[in-house]
ZAMARGU-4260 file (C-alpha; in steps of 0.2 Angstrom, whole numbers, plus 5000, padded with zeros to 4 digits):
<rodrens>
0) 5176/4318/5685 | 5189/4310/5671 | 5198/4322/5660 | 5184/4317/5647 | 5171/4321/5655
5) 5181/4337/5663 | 5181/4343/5644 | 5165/4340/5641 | 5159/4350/5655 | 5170/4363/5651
10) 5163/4362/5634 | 5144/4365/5640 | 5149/4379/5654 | 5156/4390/5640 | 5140/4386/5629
15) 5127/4392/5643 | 5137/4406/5649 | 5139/4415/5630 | 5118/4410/5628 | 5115/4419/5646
20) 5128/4433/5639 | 5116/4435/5624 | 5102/4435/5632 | 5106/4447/5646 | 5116/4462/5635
25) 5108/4460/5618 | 5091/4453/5621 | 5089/4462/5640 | 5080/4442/5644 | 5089/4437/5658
30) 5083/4418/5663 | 5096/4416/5679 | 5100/4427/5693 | 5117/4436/5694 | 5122/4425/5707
35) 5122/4409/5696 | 5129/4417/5683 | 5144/4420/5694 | 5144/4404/5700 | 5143/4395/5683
40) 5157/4407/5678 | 5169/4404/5694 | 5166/4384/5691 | 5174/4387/5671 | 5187/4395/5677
45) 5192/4382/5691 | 5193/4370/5676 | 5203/4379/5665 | 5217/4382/5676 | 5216/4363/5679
50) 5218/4361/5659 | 5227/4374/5651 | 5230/4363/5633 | 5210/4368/5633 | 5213/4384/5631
55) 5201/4394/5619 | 5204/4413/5615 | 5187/4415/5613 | 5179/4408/5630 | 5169/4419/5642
60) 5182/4420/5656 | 5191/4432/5644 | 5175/4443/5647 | 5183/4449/5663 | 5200/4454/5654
65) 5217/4445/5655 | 5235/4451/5653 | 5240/4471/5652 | 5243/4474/5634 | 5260/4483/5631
70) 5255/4492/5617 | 5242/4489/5601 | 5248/4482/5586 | 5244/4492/5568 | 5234/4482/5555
75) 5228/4484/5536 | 5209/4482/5537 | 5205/4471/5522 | 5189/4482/5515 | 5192/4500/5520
80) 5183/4509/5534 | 5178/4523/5523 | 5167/4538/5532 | 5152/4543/5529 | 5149/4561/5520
85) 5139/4571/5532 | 5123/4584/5529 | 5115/4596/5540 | 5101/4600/5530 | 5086/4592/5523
90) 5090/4600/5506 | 5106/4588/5505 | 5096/4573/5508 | 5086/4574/5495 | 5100/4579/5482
95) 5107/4562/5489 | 5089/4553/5485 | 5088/4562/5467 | 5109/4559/5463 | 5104/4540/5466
100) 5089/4541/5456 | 5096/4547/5443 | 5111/4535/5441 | 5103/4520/5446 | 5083/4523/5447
105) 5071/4521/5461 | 5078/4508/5473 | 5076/4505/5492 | 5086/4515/5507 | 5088/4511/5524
110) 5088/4521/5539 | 5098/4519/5552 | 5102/4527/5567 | 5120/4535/5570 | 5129/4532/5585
115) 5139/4542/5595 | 5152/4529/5597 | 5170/4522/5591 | 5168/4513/5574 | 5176/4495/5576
120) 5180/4479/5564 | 5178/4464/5571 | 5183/4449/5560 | 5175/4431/5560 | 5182/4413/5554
125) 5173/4396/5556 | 5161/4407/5567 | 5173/4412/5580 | 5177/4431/5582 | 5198/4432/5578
130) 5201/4451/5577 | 5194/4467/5582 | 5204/4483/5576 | 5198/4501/5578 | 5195/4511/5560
135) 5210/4522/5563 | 5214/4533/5545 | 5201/4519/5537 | 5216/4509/5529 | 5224/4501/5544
140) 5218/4503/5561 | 5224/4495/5580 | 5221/4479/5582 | 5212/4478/5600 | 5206/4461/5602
145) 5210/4457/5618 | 5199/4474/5625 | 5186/4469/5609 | 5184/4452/5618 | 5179/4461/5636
150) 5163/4471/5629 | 5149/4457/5632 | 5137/4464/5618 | 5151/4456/5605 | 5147/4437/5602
155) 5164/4429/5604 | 5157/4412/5594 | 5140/4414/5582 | 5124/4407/5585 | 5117/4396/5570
160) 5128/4389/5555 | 5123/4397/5540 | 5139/4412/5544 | 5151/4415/5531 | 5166/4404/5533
165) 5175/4423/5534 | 5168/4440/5537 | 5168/4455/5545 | 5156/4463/5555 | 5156/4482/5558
170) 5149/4492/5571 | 5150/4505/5586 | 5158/4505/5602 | 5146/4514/5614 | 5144/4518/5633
175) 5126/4521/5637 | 5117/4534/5648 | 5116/4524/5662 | 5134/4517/5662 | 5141/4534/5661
180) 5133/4539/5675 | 5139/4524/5686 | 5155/4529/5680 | 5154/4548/5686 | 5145/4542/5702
185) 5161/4532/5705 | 5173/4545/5700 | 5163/4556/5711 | 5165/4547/5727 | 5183/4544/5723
190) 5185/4565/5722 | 5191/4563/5705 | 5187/4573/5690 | 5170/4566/5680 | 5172/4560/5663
195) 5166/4574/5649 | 5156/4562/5638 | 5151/4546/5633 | 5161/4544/5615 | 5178/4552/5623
200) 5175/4540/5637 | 5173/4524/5628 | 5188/4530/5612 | 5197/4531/5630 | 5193/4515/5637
205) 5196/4505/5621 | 5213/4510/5620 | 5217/4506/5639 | 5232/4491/5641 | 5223/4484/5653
210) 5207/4473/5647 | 5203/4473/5665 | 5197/4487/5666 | 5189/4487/5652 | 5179/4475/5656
215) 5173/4484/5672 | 5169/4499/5659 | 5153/4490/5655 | 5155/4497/5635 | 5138/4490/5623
220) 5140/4488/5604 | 5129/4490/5590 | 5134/4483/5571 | 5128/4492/5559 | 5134/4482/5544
225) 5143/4466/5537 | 5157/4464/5524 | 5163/4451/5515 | 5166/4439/5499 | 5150/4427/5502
230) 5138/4437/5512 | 5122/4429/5515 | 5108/4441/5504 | 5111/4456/5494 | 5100/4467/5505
235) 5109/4477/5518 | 5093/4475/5529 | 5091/4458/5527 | 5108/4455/5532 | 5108/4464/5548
240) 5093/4453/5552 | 5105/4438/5548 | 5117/4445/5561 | 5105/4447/5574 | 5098/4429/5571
245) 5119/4424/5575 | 5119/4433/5590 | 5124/4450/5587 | 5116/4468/5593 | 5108/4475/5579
250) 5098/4491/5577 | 5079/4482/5581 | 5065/4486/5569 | 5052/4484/5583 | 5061/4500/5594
255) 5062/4509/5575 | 5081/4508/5576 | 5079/4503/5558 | 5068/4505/5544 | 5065/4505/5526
260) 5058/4518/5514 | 5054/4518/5493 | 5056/4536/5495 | 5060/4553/5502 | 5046/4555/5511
265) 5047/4539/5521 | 5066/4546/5523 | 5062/4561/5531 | 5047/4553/5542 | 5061/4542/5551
270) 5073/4557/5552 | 5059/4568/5559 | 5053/4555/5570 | 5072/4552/5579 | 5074/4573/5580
275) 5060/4574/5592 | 5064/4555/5601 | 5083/4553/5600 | 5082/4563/5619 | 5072/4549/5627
280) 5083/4533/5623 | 5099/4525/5632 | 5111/4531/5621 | 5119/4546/5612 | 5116/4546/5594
285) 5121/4562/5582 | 5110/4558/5568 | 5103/4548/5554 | 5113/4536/5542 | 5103/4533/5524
290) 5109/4519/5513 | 5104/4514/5497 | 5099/4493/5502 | 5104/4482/5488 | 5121/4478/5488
295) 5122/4475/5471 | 5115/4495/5467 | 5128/4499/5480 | 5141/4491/5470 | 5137/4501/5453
300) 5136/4518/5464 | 5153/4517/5470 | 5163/4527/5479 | 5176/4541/5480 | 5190/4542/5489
305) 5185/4547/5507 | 5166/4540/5506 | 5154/4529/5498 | 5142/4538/5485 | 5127/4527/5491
310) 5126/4532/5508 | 5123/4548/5518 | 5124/4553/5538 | 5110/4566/5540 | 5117/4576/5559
315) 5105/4584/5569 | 5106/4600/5574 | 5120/4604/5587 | 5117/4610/5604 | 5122/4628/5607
320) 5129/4639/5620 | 5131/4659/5624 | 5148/4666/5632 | 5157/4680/5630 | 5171/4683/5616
325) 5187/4689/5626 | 5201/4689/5613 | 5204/4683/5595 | 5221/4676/5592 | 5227/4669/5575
330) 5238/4655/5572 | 5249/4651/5559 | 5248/4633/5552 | 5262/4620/5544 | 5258/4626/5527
335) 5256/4645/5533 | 5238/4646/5534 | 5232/4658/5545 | 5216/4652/5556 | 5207/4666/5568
340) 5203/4657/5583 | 5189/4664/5597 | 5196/4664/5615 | 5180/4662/5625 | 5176/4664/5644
345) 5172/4645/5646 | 5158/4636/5644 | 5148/4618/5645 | 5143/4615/5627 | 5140/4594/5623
350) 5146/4588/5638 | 5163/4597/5637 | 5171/4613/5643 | 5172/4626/5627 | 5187/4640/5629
355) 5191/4641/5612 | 5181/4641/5595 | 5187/4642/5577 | 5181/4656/5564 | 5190/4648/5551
360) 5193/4662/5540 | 5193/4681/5535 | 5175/4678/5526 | 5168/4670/5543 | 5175/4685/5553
365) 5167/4696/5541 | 5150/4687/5542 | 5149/4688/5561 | 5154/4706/5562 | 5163/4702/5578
370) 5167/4717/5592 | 5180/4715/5606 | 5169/4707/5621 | 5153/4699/5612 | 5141/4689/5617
375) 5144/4676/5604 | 5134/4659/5601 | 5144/4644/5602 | 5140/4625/5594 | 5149/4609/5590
380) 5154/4608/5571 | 5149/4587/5568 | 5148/4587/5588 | 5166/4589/5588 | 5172/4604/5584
385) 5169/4620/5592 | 5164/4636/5581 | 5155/4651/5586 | 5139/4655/5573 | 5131/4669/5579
390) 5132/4686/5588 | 5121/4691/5601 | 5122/4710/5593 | 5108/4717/5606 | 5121/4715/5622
395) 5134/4723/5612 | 5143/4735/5623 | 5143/4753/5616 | 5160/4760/5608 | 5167/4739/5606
400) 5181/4737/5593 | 5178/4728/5578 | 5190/4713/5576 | 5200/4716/5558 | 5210/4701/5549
405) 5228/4706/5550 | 5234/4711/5533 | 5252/4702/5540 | 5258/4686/5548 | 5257/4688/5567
410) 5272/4678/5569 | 5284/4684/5557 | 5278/4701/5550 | 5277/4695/5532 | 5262/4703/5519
415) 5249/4689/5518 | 5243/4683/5504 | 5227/4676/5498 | 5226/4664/5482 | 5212/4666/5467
420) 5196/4653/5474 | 5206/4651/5491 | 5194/4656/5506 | 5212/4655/5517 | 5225/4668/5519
425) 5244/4663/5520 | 5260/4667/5525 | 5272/4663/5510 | 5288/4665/5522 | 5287/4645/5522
430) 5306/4646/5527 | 5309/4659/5538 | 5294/4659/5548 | 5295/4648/5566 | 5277/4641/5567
435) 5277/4634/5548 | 5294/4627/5553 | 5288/4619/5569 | 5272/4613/5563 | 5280/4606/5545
440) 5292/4597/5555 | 5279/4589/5570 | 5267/4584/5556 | 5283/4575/5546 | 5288/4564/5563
445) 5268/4562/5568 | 5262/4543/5568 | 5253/4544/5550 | 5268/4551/5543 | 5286/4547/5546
450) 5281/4538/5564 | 5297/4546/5573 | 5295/4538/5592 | 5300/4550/5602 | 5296/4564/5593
455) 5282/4574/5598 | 5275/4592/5596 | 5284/4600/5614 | 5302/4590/5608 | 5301/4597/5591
460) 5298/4616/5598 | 5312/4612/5610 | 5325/4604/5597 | 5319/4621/5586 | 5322/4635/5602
465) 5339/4626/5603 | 5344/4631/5583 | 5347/4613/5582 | 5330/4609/5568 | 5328/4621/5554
470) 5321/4609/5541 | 5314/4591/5543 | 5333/4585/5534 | 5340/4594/5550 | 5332/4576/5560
475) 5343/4566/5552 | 5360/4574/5559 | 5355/4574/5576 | 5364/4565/5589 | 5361/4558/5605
480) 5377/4569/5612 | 5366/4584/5606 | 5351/4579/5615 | 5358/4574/5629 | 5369/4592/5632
485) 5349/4599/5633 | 5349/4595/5650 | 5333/4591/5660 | 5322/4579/5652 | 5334/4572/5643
490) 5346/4556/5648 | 5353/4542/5640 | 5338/4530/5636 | 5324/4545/5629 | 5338/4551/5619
495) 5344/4534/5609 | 5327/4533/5608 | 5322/4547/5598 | 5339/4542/5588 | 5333/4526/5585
500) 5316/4532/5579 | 5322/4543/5569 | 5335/4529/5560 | 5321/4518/5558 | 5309/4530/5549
505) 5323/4530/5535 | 5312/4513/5531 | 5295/4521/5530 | 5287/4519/5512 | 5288/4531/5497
510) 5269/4534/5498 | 5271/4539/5518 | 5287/4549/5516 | 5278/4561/5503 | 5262/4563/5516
515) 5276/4569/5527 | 5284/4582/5517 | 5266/4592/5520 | 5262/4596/5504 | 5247/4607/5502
520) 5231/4599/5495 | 5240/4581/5496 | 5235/4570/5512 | 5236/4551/5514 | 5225/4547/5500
525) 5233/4556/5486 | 5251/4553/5493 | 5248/4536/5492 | 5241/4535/5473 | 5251/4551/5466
530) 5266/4539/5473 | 5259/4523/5465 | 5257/4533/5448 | 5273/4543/5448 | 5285/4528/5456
535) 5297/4541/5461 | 5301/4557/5469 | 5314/4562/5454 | 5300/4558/5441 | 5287/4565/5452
540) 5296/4583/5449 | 5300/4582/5433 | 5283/4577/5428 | 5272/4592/5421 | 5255/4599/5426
545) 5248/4587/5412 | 5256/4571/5417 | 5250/4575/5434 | 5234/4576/5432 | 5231/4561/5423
550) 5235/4552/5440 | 5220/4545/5450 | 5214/4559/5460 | 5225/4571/5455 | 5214/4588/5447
555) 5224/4604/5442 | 5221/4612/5462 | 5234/4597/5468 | 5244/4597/5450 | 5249/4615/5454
560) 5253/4613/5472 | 5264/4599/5469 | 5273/4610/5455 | 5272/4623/5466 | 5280/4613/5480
565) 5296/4607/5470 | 5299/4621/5462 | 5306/4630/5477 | 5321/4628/5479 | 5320/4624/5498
570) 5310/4609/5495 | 5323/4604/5484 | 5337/4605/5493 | 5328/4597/5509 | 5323/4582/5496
575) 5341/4580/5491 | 5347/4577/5512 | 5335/4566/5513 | 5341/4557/5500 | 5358/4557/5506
580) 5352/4552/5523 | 5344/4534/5514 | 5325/4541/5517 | 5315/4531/5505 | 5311/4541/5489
585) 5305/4529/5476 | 5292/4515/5477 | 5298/4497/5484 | 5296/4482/5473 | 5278/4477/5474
590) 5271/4492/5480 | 5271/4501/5467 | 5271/4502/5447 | 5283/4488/5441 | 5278/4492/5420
595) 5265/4500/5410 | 5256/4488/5402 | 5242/4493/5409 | 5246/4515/5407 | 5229/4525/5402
600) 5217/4511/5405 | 5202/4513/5418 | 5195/4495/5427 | 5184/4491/5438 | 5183/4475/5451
605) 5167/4466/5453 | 5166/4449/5464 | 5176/4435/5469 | 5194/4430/5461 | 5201/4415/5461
610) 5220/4417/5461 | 5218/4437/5469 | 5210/4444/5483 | 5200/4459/5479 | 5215/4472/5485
615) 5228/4459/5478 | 5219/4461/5459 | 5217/4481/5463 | 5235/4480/5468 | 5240/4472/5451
620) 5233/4484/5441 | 5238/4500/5448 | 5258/4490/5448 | 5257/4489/5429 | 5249/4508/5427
625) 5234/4505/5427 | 5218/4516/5439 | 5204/4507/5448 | 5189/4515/5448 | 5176/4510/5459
630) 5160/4514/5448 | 5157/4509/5428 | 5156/4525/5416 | 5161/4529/5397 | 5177/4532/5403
635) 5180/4513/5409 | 5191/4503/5398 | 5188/4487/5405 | 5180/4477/5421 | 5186/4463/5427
640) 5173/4449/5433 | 5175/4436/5446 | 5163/4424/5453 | 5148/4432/5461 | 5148/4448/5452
645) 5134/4458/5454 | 5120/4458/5440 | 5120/4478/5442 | 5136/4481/5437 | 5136/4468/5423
650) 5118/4478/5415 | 5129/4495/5416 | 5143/4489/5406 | 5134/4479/5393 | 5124/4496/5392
655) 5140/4506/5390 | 5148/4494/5379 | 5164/4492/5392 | 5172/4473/5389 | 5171/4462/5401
660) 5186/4450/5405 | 5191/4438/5417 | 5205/4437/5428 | 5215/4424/5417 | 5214/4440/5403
665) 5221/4451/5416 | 5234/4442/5419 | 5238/4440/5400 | 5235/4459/5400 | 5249/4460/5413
670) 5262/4447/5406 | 5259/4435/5421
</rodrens>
């Protein structure tokens, strides 16, 4: 063959593979023996190495995996991965059902089930798969494509033509029964230990560096949604049935993966149908997911800051176990609250070995009346975390000693103290007392915070032992010399390491740095807009409890432990070295609030902008002052409307009387 015709036949080969791909992982139709298949396979990739200037990301030799992957990149996903708010009852499904009813009407939900998986973003352009990134804290994630490109349930180009130009389809990584199995069986005959579950083992497998073995993992995919600027219906239903018909695996109708309901009853027939049958399919699933179907209704629910308000995950009732309670310890926490922990004989609970439960508070204690030695019932709290619920009371032994919370701290003797509407106690030594110390100063170098490589929680306990960390300021005079005169563990390379990290965090943003300092009540979220809304961490403490709480999602619980927090002198001093040391305390042009023309006003974003993307227009209002609110209410001063907006949330603002502008108004709004 010519080099034309070579092209050509390197152009149908990857065609017939990806159909026999589809037909074999999403549809389970092979039409060709695993021989051929091989053989088809084996013939591309002679002809690739023979023309490397055809090279194509996308073809299906990358099924198999290519080059290790030194480490995973960190992106900004462009719509937010938000999750899901959870209910375990029956009860809180309906109030969801009624809460939409009475905000919207009656409207259709969908009923999906909830895999017990890794959530993923996988990005399309021109039909041709481009990114995938894992949710990470919903705002950015790691982008793993290369591994994404190995799982043969993901189409790498789309069937059809009628895709968005750009979107992004979302969904859930899983290893099935059966591949879990081969896996253990494998391990097995190798002697080595057997995986503990099916999630852990495919959260595990994604993150490997080698897309090798990965590939050899055999993980399976299921979308469960698509999101983008031009989607192709305004029903979340129909939509999935679009993705299917462009070759991806979608929850199927037929198998009752997915269905449709008017109202609750039809809800809770497809929830109580799946508690009896989610034993006897392929797959781990935890639960139901109930969304409200038009888009458009979606739209005018909204959402909050963790999760959206028109869908719901309904978990099913945990397994439990029985063991016996052999100690309580309780630990101290980074912002001194004090957590009794069960120390348990252990046992196999969801696939994992259970030695240790939480009991969260003094109030929980007291619930369970717990005596040394129990008999104590164990389950998975959202399948993840273990708690004990119940007391097996009748194998009590005679004379056992009640287990009391400690009225001080086990770690430093101080009286503890428990706050009006707090179900926590807490240690209020916040200076003096070692774990607070430690923990404050691990959470300030962790990945989300200050991202200190190097740095981890062992390092820190041993820079603390060694008096040479008292506060997170304390980071910043280290030097290599120091580390290095630690002795074992410590030479030349991991200790300009940690010095390098440590120099480099000094460019972290304003909004990260105030996560760090661990203040109580304020996590990612509301570091990020309290940083947006205050620009800097001088006007941040001089602000008063009423200025606070006028920022976006600050209420007076948050106000007063940010007032709280600064106004210990401590904190203040700590803020002041970590000024002197060029740590960065103000927002950086562009990322945060550059006037206030826009200062007291409430919008809200709807469709498709011309000159902004839809975070670029956020962006731009919350620069000049002004908040972003994801639903229309009394309180909303304006919405801005692109193309495309949805007819919902144009009815709820005519209704209100809120004006509606365009973005050209905006931007005379703004001074652009």
């Amino acid at each position: 063959m010519d080099h034309q015709q070579e092209a050509e036949r390197i152009r149908q080969l990857r065609q017939e593979l990806e159909m026999h791909n589809h037909r074999y992982y999403v549809l389970a139709e092979p039409v060709i023996s695993d021989r051929e298949f091989d053989g088809l396979l084996q013939e591309l990739e002679r002809l690739e190495a023979a023309h490397p200037e055809l090279d194509d990301p996308n073809s299906p030799t990358r099924r198999v995996g290519g080059d290790i992957t030194r480490n995973f990149p960190v992106v900004p996903h462009r719509f937010p991965m938000l999750s899901l708010g959870n209910s375990y009852s029956r009860e809180e499904v309906a109030g969801f059902v009624a809460r939409v009813e009475r905000s919207v009407g009656r409207t259709r939900f969908t009923m999906e089930l909830k895999y017990d998986g890794v959530a993923i973003s996988l990005t399309y352009k021109d039909g041709a798969l481009v990114r995938g990134v894992t949710r990470g804290d919903g705002e950015k994630g790691e982008d793993i494509t290369n591994n994404i490109r190995t799982v043969r349930a993901i189409p790498l180009k789309l069937q059809g033509t009628d895709w968005p130009t750009e979107f992004e389809a979302r969904g859930e990584v899983i290893l099935t029964h059966a591949q879990f199995a081969r896996l253990n069986e494998e391990r097995a005959r190798n002697g080595e230990e057997p995986y503990a579950n099916p999630r852990n083992t495919a959260a595990g497998t994604l993150k490997n560096q080698d897309p090798k073995l990965v590939a050899a993992r055999g993980l399976d995919n299921f979308i469960y949604t698509l999101q983008g600027e031009h989607l192709p219906t305004r029903s979340h239903y129909a939509n999935m049935m679009k993705a299917r018909a462009w070759g991806f695996k979608v929850p199927l109708p037929e198998l009752r993966y997915i269905g449709q309901a008017d109202d609750l009853d039809g809800i809770m027939a497809f929830i109580d149908h799946w508690d009896k049958a989610r034993h006897h399919i392929g797959m781990a699933i935890d639960g139901i997911v109930v969304k409200v179907d038009d888009l458009d209704v979606q739209e005018e629910l909204g959402l909050t800051a963790k999760s959206p308000r028109w869908a719901i995950a309904f978990k099913f009732q945990a397994e439990q176990a029985v063991t016996r309670l052999k100690a309580v310890t309780f630990q101290v926490g980074r912002t001194g609250a004090v957590t009794p922990v069960a120390e348990l004989e252990p046992v196999l609970l969801a696939g994992t070995t259970v030695k240790r439960a939480s009991l969260f508070n003094a109030d929980q204690l007291q619930r369970l009346d717990l005596h040394a030695g129990d008999m104590v019932r164990v389950e998975k709290a959202g399948e993840i975390i273990p708690q004990v619920v119940g007391v097996e009371a009748g194998q009590r032994v005679p004379g056992a000693v009640v287990i009391a919370f400690p009225p001080d701290c086990p770690e430093c003797g101080t009286p503890l103290v428990r706050l009006d509407g707090e179900a926590q106690h807490y240690c209020p030594n916040e200076h003096r007392c070692p774990p607070q110390i430690t923990r404050r100063i691990e959470h300030f170098v962790s990945r989300r915070a200050m991202d200190i490589e190097g740095l981890g929680g062992e390092t820190v306990e041993e820079l603390f032992r060694a008096g040479l960390i008292r506060t997170v300021a304390d980071l910043y005079d280290l030097t290599a010399a120091q580390l290095l005169a630690l002795g074992k563990g410590w030479g030349e390379k991991s200790a300009a390491q940690v010095i390098a990290g440590i120099e480099a965090s000094k460019a972290v943003p304003f909004e990260q740095v105030l996560h760090a300092l661990g203040i109580r009540h304020v996590g990612e979220t509301v570091a990020r807009k309290v940083a947006r809304g205050a620009g800097s961490i001088d006007r941040l403490m001089a602000m008063s409890l009423e200025e606070l709480t006028a920022l976006d999602e600050v209420g007076e619980v948050i106000a007063g432990s940010i007032k709280g927090f600064f106004a210990a002198e401590g904190n203040r001093a700590v803020i002041e070295r970590l000024r002197n040391a060029g740590v960065q305390l103000a927002v950086t042009a562009g990322s945060g609030p550059a006037g206030d023309a826009l200062a007291g006003r409430t919008f809200v974003v709807s469709g498709v902008f011309r000159t902004f993307s839809r975070d670029g227009i956020k962006e731009a209002i919350e620069r000049q002052g002004g908040r972003v609110s994801g639903s229309i209410s009394r309180k909303t001063n304006f919405v801005v409307a692109g193309a495309d907006m949805g007819p919902a949330k144009r009815a709820k603002a005519e209704e209100l009387g809120v004006p509606v502008i365009d973005e050209e108004e905006l931007r005379r709004m703004i001074g652009e």
